[in-house]
PAZAPA-4460 file (N, C-alpha, C; in steps of 0.05 Angstrom, whole numbers, plus 32768, in hexadecimal, padded with zeros to 4 digits):
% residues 314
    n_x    n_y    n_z   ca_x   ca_y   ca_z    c_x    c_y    c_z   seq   type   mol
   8011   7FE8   8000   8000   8000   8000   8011   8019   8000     1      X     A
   8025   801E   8010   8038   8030   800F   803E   8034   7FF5     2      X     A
   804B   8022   7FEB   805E   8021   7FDA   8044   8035   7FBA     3      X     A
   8028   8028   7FC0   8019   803F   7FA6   8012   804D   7FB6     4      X     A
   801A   8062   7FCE   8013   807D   7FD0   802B   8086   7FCB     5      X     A
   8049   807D   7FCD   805B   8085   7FBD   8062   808C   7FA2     6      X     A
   8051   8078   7F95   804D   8080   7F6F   803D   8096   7F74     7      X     A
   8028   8092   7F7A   800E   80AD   7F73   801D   80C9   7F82     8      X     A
   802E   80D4   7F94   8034   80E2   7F9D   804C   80EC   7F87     9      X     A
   805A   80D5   7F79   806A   80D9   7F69   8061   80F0   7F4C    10      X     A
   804C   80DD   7F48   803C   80E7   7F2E   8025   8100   7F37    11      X     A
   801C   8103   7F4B   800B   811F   7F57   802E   8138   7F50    12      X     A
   8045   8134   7F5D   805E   813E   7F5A   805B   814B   7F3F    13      X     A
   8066   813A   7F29   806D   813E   7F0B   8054   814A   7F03    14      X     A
   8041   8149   7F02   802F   815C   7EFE   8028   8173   7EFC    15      X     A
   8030   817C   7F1F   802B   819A   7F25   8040   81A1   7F23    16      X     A
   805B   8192   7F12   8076   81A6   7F06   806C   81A9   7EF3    17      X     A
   805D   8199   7EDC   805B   819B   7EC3   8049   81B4   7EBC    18      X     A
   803A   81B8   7ECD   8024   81CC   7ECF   8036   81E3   7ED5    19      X     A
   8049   81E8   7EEB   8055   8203   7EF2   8062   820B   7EDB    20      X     A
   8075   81FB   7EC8   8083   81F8   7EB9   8070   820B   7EA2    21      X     A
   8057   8201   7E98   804A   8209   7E88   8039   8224   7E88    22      X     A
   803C   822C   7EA3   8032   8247   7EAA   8042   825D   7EAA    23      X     A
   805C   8252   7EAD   806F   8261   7EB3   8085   8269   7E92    24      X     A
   807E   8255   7E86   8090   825D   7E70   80B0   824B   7E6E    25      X     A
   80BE   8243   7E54   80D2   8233   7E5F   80EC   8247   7E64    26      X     A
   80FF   823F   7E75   8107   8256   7E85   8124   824E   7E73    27      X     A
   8126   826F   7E6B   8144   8273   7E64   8158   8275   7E6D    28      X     A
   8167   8269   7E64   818A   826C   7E6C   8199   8285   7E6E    29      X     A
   81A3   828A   7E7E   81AF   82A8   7E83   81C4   82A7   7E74    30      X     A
   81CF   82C7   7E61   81E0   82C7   7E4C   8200   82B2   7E51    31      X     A
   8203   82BA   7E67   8220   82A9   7E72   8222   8293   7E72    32      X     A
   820B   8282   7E71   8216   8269   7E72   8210   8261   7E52    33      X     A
   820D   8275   7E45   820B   8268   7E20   822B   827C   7E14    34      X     A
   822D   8287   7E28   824D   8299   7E28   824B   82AA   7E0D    35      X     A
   822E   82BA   7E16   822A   82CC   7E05   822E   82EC   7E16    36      X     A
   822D   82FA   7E0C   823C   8317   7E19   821B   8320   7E23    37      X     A
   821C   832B   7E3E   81FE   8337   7E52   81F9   834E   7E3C    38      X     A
   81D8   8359   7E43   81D1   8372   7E38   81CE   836B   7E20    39      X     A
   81CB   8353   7E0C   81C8   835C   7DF0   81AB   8368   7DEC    40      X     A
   81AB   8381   7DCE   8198   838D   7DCD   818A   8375   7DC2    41      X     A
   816F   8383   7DC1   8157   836B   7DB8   815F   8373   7D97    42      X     A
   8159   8386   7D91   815B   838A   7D79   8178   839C   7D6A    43      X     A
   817D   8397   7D4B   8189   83A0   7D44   818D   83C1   7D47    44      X     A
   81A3   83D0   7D4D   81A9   83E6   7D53   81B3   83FB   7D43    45      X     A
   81C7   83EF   7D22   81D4   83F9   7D1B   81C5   83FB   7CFC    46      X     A
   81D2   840F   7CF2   81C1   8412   7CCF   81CE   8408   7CBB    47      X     A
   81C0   83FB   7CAD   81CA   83EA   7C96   81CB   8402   7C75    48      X     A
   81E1   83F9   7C68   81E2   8402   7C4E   81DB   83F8   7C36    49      X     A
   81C3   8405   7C2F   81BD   83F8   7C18   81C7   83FD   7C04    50      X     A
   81CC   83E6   7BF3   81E1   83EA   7BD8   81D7   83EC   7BC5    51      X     A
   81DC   83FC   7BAF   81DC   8406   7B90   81DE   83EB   7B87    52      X     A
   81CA   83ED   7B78   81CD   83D7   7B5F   81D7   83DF   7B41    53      X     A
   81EC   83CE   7B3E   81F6   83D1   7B26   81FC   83C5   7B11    54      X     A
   81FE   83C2   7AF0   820A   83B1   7AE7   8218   83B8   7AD5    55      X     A
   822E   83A8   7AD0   824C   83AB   7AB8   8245   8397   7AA7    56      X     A
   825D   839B   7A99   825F   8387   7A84   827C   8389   7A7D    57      X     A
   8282   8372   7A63   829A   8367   7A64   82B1   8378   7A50    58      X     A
   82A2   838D   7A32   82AA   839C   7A26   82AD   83BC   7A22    59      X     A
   829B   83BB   7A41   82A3   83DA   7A3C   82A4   83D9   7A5D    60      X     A
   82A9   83FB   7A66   82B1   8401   7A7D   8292   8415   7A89    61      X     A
   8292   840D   7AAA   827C   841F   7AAB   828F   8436   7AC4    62      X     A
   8289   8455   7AC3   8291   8459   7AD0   827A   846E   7AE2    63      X     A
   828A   846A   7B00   827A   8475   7B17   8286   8490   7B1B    64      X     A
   8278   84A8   7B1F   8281   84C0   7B2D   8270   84C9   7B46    65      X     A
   828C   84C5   7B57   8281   84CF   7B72   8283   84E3   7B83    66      X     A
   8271   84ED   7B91   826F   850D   7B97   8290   8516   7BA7    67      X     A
   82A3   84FD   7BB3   82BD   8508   7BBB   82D2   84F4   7BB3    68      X     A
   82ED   84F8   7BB7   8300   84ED   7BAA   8300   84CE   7BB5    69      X     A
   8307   84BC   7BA3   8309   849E   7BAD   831F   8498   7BBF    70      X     A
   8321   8484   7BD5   8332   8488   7BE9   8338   8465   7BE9    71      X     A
   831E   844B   7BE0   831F   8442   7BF3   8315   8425   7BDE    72      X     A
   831A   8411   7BD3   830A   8406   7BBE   8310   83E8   7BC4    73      X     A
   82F6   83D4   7BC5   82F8   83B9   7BCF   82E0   83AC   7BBE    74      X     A
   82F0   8398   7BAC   82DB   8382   7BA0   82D3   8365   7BB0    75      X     A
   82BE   8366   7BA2   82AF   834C   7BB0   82B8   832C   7BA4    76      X     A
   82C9   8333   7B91   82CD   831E   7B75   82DA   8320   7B66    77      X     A
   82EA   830B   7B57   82FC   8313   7B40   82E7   830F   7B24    78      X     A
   82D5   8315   7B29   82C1   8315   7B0C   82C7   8339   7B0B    79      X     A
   82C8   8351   7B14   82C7   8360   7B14   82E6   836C   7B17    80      X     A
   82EF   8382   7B08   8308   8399   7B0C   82FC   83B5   7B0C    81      X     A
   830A   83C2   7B20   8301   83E4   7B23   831D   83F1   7B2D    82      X     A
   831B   8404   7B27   8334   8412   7B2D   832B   8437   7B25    83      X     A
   8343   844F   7B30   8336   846B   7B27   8340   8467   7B09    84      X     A
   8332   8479   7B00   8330   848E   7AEF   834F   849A   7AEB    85      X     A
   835B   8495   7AD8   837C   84A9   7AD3   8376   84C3   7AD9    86      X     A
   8383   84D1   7AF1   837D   84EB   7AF3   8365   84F3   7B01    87      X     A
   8350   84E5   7AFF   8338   84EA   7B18   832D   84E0   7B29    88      X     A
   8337   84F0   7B43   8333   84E3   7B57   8314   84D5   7B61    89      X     A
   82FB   84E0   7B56   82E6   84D8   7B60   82D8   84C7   7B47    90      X     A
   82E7   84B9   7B37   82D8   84B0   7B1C   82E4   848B   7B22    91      X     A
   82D0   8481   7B27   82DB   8461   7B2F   82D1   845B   7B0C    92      X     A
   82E6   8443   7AFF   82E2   8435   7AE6   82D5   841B   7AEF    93      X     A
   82CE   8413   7AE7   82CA   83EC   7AEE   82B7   83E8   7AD3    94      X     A
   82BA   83C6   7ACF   82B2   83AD   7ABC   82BD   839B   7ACB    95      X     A
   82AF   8382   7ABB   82B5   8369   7AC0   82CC   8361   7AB4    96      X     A
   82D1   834C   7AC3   82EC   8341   7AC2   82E6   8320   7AAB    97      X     A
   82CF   831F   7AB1   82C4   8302   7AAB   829E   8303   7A96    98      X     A
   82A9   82F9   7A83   8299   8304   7A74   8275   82EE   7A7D    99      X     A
   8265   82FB   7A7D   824B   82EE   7A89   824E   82E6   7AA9   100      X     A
   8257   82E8   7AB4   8251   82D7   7ACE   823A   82E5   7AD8   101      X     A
   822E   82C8   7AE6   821A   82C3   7AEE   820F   82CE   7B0E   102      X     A
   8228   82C8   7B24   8224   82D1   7B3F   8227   82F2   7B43   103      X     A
   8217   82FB   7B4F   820D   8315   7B5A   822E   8317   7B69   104      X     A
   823A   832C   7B62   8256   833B   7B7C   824B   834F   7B81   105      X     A
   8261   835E   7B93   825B   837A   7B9B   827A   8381   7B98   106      X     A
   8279   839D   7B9D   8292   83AB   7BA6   8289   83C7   7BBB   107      X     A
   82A2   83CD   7BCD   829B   83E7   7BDF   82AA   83F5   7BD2   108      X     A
   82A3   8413   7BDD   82B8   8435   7BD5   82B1   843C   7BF5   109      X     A
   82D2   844B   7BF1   82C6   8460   7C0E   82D7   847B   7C00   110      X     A
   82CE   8490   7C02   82D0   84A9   7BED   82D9   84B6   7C0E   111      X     A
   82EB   84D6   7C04   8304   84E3   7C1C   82EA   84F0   7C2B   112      X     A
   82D2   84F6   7C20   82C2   8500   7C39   82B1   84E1   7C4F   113      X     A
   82C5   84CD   7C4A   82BB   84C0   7C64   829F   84B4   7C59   114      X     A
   8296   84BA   7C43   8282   84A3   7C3D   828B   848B   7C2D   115      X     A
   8273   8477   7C36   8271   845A   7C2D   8261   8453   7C1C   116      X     A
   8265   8440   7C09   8255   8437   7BEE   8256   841D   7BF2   117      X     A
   8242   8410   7BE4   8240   83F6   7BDC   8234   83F0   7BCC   118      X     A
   823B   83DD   7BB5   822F   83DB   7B9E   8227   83B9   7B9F   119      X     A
   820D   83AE   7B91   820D   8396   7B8B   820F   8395   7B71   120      X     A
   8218   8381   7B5B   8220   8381   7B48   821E   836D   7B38   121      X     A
   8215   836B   7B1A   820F   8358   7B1C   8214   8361   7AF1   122      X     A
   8218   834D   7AEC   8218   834E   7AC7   820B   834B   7AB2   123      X     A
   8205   8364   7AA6   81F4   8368   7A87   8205   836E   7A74   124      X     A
   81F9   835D   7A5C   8206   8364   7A44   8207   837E   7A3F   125      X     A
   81EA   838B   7A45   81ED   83A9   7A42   81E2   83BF   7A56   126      X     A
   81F3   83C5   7A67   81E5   83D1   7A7B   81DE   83F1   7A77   127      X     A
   81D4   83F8   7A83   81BA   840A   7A7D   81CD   8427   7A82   128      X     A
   81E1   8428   7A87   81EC   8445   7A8C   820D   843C   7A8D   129      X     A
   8229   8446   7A83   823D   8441   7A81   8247   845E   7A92   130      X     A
   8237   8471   7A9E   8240   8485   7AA5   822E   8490   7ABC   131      X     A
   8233   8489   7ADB   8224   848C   7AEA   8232   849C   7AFC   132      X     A
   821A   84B3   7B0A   8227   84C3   7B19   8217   84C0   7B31   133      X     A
   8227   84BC   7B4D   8215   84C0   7B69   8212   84D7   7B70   134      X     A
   8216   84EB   7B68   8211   8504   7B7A   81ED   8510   7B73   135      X     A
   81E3   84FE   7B5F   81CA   850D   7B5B   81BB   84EF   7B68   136      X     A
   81C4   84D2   7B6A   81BA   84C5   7B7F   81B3   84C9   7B9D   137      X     A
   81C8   84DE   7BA1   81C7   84DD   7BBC   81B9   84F3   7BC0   138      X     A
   81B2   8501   7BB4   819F   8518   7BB4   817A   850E   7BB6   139      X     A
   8179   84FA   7BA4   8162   84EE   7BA8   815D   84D5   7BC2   140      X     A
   8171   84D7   7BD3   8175   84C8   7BE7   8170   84AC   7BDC   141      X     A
   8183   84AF   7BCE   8192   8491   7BC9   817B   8479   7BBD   142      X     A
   8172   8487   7BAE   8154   8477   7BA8   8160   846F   7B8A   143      X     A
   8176   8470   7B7D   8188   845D   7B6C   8194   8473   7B5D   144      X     A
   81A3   8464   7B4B   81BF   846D   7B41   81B9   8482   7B2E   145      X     A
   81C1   8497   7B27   81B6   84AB   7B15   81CB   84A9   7AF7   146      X     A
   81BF   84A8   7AE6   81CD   84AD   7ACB   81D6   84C6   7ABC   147      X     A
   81CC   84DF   7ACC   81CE   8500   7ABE   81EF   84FE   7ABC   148      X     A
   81F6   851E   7AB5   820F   8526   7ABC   8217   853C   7AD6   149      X     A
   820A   8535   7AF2   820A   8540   7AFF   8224   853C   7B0D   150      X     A
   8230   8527   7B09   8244   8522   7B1D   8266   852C   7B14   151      X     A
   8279   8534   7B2C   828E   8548   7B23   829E   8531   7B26   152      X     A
   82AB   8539   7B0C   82C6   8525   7B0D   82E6   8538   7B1B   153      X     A
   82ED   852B   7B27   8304   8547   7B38   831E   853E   7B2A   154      X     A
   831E   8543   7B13   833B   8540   7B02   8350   8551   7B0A   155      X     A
   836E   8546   7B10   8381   8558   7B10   838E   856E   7AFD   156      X     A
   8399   8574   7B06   83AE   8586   7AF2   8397   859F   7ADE   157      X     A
   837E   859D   7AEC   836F   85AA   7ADA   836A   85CA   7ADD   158      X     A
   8382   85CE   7AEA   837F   85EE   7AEF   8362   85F4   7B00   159      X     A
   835F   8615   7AFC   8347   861E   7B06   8331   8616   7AFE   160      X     A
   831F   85FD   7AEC   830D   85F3   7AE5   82FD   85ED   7AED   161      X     A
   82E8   85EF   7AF3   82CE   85DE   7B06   82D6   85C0   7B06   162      X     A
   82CF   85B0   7B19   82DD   8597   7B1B   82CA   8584   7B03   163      X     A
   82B8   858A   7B08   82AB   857B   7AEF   82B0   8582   7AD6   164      X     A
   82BB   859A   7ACC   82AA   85A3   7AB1   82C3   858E   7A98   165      X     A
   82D8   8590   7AA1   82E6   857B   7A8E   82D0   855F   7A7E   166      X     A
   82CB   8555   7A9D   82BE   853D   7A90   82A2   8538   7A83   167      X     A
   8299   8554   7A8B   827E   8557   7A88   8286   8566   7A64   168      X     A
   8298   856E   7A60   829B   8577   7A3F   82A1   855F   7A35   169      X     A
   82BB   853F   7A36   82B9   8527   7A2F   82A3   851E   7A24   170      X     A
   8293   8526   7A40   827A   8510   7A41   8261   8516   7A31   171      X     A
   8262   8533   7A26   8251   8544   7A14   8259   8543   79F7   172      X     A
   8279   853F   79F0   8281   8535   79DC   827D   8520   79D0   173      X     A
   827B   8511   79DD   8279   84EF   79E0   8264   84E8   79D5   174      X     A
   8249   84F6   79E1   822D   84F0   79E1   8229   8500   79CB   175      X     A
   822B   8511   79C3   8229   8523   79A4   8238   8517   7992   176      X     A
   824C   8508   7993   824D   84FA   7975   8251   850B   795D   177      X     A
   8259   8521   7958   8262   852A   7940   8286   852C   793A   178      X     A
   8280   8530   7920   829A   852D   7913   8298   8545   78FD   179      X     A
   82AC   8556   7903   82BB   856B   78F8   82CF   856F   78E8   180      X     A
   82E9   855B   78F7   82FC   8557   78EC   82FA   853B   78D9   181      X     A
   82FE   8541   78BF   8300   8524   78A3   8315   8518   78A2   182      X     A
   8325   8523   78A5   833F   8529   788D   8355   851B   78AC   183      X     A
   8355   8517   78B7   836B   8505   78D0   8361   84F0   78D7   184      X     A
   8373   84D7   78CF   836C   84BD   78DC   837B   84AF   78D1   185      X     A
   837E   848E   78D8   8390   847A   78CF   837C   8461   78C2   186      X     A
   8391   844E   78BA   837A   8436   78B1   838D   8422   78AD   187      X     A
   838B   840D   78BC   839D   83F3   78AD   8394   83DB   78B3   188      X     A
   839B   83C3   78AE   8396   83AD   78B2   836E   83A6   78C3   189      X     A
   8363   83B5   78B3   833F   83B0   78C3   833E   83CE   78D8   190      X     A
   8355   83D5   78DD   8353   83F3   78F2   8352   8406   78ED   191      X     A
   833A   8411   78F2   833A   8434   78E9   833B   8446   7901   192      X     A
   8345   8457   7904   8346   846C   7915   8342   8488   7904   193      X     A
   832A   849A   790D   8329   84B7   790B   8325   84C6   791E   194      X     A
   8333   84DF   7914   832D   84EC   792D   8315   850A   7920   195      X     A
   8303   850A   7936   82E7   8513   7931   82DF   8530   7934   196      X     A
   82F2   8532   7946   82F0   8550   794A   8303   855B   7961   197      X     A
   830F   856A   7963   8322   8581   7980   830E   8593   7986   198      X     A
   8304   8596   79A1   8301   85AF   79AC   8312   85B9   79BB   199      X     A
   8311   85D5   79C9   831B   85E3   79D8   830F   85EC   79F1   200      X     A
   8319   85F4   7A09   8306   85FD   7A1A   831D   8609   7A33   201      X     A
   831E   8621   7A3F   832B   861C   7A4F   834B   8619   7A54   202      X     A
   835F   8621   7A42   8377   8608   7A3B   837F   85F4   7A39   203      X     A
   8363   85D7   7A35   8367   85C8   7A2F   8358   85BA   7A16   204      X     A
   8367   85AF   7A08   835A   859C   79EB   834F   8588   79F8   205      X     A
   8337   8576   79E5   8329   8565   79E1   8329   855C   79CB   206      X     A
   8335   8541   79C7   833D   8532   79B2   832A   851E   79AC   207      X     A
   8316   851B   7993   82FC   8508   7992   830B   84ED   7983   208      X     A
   8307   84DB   7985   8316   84C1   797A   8300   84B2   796A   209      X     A
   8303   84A6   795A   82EF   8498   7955   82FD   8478   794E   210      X     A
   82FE   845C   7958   8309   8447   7951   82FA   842D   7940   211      X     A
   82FD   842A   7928   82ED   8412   7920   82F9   83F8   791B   212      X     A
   82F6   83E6   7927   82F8   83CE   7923   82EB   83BA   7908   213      X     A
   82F2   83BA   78F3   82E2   83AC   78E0   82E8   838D   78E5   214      X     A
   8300   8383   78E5   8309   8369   78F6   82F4   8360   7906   215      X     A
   82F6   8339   7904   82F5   832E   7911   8307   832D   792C   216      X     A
   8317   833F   792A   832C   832E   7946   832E   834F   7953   217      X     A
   832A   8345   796D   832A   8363   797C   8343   8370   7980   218      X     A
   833A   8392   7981   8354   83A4   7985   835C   83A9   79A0   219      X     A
   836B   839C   79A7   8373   83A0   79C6   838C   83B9   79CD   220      X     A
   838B   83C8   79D3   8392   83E5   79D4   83A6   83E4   79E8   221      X     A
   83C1   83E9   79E5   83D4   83E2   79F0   83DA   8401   7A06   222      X     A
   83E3   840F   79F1   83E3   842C   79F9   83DE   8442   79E5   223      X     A
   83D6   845A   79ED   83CB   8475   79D8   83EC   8484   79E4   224      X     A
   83FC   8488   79D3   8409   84A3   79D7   83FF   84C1   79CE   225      X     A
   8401   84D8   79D5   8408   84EE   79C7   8420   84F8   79C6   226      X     A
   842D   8506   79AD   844C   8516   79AD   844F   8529   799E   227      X     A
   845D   8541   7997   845A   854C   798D   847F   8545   7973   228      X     A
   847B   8540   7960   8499   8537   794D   849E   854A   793F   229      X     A
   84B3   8547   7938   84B8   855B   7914   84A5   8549   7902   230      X     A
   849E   8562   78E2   8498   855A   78D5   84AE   8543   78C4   231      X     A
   84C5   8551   78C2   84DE   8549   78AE   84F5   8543   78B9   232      X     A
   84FA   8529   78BB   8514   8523   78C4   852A   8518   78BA   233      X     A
   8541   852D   78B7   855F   8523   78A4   8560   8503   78B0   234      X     A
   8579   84FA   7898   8587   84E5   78A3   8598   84EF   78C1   235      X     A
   85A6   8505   78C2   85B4   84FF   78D0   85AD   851B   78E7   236      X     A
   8598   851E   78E7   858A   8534   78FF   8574   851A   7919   237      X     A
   857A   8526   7926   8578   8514   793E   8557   8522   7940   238      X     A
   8546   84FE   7949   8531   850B   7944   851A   8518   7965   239      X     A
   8511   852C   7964   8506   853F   797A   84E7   8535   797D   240      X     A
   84E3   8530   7994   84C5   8520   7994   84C1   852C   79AE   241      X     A
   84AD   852E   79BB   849F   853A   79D0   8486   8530   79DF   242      X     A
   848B   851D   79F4   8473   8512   79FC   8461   851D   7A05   243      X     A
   843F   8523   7A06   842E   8531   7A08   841C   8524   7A17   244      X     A
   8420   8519   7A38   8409   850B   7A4D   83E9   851C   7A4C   245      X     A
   83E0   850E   7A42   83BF   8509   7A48   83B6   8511   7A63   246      X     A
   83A0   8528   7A64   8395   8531   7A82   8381   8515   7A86   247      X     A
   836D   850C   7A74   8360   84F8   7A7A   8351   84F2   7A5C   248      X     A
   8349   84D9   7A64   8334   84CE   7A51   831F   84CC   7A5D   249      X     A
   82FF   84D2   7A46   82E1   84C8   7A54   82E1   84A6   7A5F   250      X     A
   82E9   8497   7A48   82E0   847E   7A47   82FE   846C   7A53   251      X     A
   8301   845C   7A5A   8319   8449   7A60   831C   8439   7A4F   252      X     A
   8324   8434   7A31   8320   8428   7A25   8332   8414   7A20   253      X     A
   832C   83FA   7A20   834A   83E5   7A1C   8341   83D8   7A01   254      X     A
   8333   83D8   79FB   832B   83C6   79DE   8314   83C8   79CA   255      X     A
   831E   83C2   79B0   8306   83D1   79A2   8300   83AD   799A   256      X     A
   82E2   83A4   79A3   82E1   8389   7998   82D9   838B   797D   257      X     A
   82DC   836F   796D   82DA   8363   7953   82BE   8375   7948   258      X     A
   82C4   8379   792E   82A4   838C   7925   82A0   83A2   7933   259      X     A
   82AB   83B9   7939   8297   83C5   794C   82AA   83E2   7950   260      X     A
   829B   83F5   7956   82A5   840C   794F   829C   841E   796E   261      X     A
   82BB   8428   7984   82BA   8433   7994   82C6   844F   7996   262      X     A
   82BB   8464   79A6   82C4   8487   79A0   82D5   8487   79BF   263      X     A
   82E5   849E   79BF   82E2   84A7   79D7   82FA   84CB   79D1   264      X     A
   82FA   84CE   79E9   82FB   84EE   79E8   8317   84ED   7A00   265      X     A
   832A   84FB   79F8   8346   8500   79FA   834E   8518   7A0D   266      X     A
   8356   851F   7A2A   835D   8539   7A2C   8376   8541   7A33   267      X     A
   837C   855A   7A23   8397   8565   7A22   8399   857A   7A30   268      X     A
   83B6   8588   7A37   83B3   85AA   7A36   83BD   85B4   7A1E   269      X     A
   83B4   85CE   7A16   83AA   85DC   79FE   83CC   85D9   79FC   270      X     A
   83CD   85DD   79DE   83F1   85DE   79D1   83EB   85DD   79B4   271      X     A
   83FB   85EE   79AE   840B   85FA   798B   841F   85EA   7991   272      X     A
   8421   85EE   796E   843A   85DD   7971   8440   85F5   794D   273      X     A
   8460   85F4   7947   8466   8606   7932   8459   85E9   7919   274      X     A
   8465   8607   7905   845F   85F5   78EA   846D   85D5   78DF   275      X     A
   8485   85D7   78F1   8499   85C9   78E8   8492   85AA   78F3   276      X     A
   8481   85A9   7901   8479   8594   7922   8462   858E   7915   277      X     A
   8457   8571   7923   8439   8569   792A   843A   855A   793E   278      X     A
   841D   8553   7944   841A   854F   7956   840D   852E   794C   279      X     A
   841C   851A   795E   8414   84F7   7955   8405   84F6   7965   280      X     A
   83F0   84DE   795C   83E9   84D3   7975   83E6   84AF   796D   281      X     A
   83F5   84A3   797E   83F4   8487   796E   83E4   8475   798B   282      X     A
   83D8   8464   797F   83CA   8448   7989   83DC   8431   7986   283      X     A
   83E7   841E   7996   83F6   8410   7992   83E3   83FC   799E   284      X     A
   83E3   83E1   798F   83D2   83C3   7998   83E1   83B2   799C   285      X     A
   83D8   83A9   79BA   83DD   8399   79CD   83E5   8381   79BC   286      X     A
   83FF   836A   79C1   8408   8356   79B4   8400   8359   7991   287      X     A
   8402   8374   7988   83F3   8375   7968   8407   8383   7956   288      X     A
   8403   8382   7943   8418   8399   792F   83FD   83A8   7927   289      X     A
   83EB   83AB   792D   83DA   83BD   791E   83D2   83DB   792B   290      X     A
   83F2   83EF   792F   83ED   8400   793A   83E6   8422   7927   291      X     A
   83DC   8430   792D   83D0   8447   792C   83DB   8461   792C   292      X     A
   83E2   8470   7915   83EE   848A   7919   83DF   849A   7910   293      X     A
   83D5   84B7   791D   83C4   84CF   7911   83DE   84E7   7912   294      X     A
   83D5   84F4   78FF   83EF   8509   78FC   83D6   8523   78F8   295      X     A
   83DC   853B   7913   83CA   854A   7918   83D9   8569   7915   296      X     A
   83D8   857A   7901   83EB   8599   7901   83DE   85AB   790E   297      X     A
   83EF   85BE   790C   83E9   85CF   7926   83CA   85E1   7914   298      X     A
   83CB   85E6   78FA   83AF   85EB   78EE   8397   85E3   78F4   299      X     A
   839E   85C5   7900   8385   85B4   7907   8377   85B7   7921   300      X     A
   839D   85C6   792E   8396   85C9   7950   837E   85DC   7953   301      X     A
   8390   85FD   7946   8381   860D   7948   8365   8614   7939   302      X     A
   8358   8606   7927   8346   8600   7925   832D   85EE   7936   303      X     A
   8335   85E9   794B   832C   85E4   7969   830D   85E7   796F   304      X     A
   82FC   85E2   7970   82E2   85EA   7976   82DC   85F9   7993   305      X     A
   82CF   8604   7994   82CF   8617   79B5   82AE   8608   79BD   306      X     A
   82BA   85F2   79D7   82A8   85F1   79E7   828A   85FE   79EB   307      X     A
   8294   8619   79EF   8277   8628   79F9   8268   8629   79E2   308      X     A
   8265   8619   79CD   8263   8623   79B6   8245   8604   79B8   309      X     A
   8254   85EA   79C4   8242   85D3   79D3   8237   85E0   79EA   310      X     A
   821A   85CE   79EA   8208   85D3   79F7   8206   85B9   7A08   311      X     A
   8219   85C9   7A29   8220   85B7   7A3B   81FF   85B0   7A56   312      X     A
   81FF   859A   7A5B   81EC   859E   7A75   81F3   8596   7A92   313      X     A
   81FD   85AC   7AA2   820B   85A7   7AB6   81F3   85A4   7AC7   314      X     A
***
């Protein structure tokens, strides 16, 4: 008899735990013994950045202008290359490295006023803008990437110039498409090169290029010199050549592919040259003999078009 008022006392027991248990809630472990740090907040505290969406591609270059100088540049992937702008500090270049890929990257910027970017990224054959500026993004509070020409490119060596207006004349050249100049250009083996027009602005030239590829096999662009030579050189007169560094180019251009016909726009500081001189400018191709000479006189110089003459939209 004992022995079943000992069961039933057992089981009356487990009961009225199972019941406390269930009124009460199941009881948590205090942070230390899961050797997690006391006080965590309940919820998240800190602000997240949302990223620009973007896309490149594999034959041309897209480039970013951002409202301060680039300081700071990190990819997500070797499907993607970015690097500045020759000469400007706030103009990031990037394309793909890898033609179609499929997985979504990103890359960050951090620009000298201490802001942060993030981009997700991802590849179209043809994406929808090769020339994007954030400073009119961020004006619309970042509600996406803007395509105008609002954004200042801060080129060096550009004297007293508004920091944009260099690239914003490139970029007006570029997009207008006319040709002035006939009579200068090269042509050999499937390669044509003309040059389309010089403006002026400021003390500095703008040199219009025009490159056609009629070839199957692409023009991979080794380097562009400018120089200034004699016209006429004895046998035995030693010959005088003058190298002429480039303030910048619009476009980053490394290759003109098979079939297919690419422009871009050249900047110099302003220069004569006498009667006796011209001015080269040769294209030399990467592992190729199919290189490029324009021969430009100083008639051609000063015949120059004047800027203000285009109808710029700043």
């Amino acid at each position: 008899m004992k022995h079943r008022i000992q069961i039933v006392v057992i089981i009356l027991l487990a009961l009225m735990q199972n019941q406390a248990w269930a009124q009460t809630g199941t009881p948590e472990l205090p942070a230390d013994s899961l050797g997690l740090p006391k006080n965590l907040p309940e919820k998240e505290n800190y602000a997240s950045i949302a990223p620009y969406e973007l896309r490149v591609t594999y034959d041309k270059t897209t480039h970013i202008i951002f409202p301060s100088a680039i300081r700071y540049v990190d990819l997500g992937s070797e499907n993607i290359t970015a690097g500045k702008a020759d000469k400007a500090e706030n103009v990031l270049r990037i394309k793909a490295t890898v033609k179609g890929f499929t997985e979504e990257t990103n890359f960050s910027v951090i620009t000298d006023d201490g802001k942060f970017y993030n981009f997700n990224v991802r590849y179209s054959e043809y994406p929808g803008s090769l020339t994007i500026s954030l400073s009119k993004a961020q004006k619309g509070k970042n509600e996406g990437l803007s395509t105008t020409s609002e954004g200042e490119a801060l080129f060096k060596d550009l004297g007293s110039d508004p920091p944009m207006l260099s690239y914003l004349v490139m970029e007006t050249i570029y997009k207008r498409d006319k040709r002035f100049v006939r009579h200068i250009g090269s042509e050999s083996f499937g390669i044509k090169v003309a040059l389309k027009g010089i403006y002026t602005l400021n003390g500095k030239l703008f040199f219009y290029l025009q490159f056609n590829n009629s070839t199957n096999i692409p023009f991979t662009i080794d380097f562009i010199s400018f120089k200034i030579v004699d016209k006429k050189v004895g046998k035995r007169t030693v010959i005088q050549e003058r190298a002429v560094e480039p303030l910048g180019e619009y476009i980053e251009m490394e290759q003109v592919p098979g079939t297919s016909t690419e422009r871009n726009v050249y900047l110099l500081e302003q220069l004569t040259i006498p009667d006796d001189k011209m001015l080269i400018i040769e294209i030399f191709e990467k592992n190729g003999g199919r290189h490029q000479l324009l021969r430009i006189e100083n008639d051609d110089l000063i015949k120059a078009r004047l800027v203000k003459d285009m109808h710029l939209h700043f």
